[in-house]
C-alpha positions as CSV (number, residue, x, y, z in Angstrom):
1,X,0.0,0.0,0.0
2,X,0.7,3.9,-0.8
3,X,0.4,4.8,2.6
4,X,2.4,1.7,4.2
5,X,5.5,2.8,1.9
6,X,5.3,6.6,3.1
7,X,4.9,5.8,6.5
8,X,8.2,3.3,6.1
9,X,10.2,6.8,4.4
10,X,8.8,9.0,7.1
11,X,10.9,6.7,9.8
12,X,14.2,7.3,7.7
13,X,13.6,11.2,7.7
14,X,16.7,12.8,9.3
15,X,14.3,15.1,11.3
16,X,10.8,15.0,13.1
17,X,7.8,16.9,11.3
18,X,4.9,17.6,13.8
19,X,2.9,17.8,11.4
20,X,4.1,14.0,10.4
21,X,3.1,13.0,13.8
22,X,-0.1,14.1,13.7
23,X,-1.1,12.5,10.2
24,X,0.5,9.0,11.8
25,X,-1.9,9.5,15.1
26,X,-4.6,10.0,12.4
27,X,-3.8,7.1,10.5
28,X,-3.7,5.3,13.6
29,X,-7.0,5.9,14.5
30,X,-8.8,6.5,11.3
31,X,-7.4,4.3,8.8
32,X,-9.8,1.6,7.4
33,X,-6.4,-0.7,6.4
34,X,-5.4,-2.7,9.8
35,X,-1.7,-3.0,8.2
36,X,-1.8,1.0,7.6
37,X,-2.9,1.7,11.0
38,X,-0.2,-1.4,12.4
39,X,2.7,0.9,10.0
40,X,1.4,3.9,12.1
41,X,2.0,2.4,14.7
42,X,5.1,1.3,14.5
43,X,6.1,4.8,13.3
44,X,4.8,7.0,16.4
45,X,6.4,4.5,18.1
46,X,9.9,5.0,16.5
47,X,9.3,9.2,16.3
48,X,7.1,10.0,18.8
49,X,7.9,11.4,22.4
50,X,7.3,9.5,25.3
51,X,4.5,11.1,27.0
52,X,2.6,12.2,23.6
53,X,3.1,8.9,22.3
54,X,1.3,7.2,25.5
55,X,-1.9,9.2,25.3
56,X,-2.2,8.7,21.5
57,X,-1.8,5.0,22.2
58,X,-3.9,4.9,24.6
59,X,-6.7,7.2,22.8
60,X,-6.3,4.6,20.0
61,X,-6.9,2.0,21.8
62,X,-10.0,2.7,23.0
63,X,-11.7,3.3,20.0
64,X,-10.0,0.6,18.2
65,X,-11.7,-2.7,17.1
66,X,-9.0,-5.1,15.0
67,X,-8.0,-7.7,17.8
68,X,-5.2,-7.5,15.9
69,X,-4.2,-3.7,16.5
70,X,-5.5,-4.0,20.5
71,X,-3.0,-6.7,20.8
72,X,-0.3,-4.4,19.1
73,X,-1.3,-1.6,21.1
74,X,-1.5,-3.4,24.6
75,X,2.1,-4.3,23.4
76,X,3.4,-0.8,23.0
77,X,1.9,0.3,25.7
78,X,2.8,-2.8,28.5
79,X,6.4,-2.2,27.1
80,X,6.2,1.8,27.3
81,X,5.4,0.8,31.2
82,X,2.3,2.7,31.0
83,X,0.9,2.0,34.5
84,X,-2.2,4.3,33.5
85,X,-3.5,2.6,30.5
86,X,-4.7,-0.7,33.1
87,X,-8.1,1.2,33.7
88,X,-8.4,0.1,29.7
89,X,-7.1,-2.6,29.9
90,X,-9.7,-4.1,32.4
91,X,-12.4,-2.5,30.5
92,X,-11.3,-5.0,27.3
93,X,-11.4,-7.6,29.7
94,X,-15.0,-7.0,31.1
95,X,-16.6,-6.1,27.7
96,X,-17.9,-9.1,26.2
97,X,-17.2,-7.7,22.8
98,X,-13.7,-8.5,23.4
99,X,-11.8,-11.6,21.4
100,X,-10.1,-13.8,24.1
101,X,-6.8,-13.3,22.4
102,X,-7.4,-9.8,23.0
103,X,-8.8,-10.3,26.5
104,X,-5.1,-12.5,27.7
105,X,-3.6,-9.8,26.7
106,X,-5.1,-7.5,28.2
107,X,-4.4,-9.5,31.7
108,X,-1.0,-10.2,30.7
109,X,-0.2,-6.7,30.2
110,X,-2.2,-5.9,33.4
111,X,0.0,-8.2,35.1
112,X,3.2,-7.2,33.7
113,X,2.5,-2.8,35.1
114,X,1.7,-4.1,38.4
């Protein structure tokens, strides 16, 4: 995909557009394409600051309904050590909308910030 491939250059750029970081948090969150929004991902993750980067996560992840991307996102954020994102964590474990996969995740990750 188009957007997959600019994402990829925008990780080589020498310098940090904000502007870049904001399309990649709305990619994130708006894309329709689960690898374009898994590519944004990777890429706030690699240019974005710490405490920025937490909140975007963690606004993404509670809007976002891949099991795929929750899992990525739980990830990020269990390896950021983001201690506040367990509240959402534990709602994905309650909701019954929630894939299992998704859901031992979730507990792991709740685990692992304790």
């Amino acid at each position: 995909s188009i957007k997959i491939k600019a994402v990829s250059m925008a990780m080589e750029l020498p310098e940090v557009n904000p502007e870049l970081l904001n399309q990649l948090s709305e990619l994130l969150i708006e894309d329709e394409s689960v690898g374009v929004r898994l590519a944004a991902l990777d890429g706030l993750y690699e240019l974005q600051e710490r405490e920025v980067l937490e909140l975007t996560l963690m606004n993404a992840l509670r809007t976002e309904q891949k099991p795929i991307v929750q899992i990525a996102l739980i990830q990020a954020l269990v390896e950021l050590q983001t201690e506040e994102a367990i509240p959402l964590f534990q709602d994905l474990i309650e909701a019954d909308s929630t894939f299992q996969q998704v859901k031992d995740e979730a507990h792991i990750g709740t685990f692992k910030l304790i």
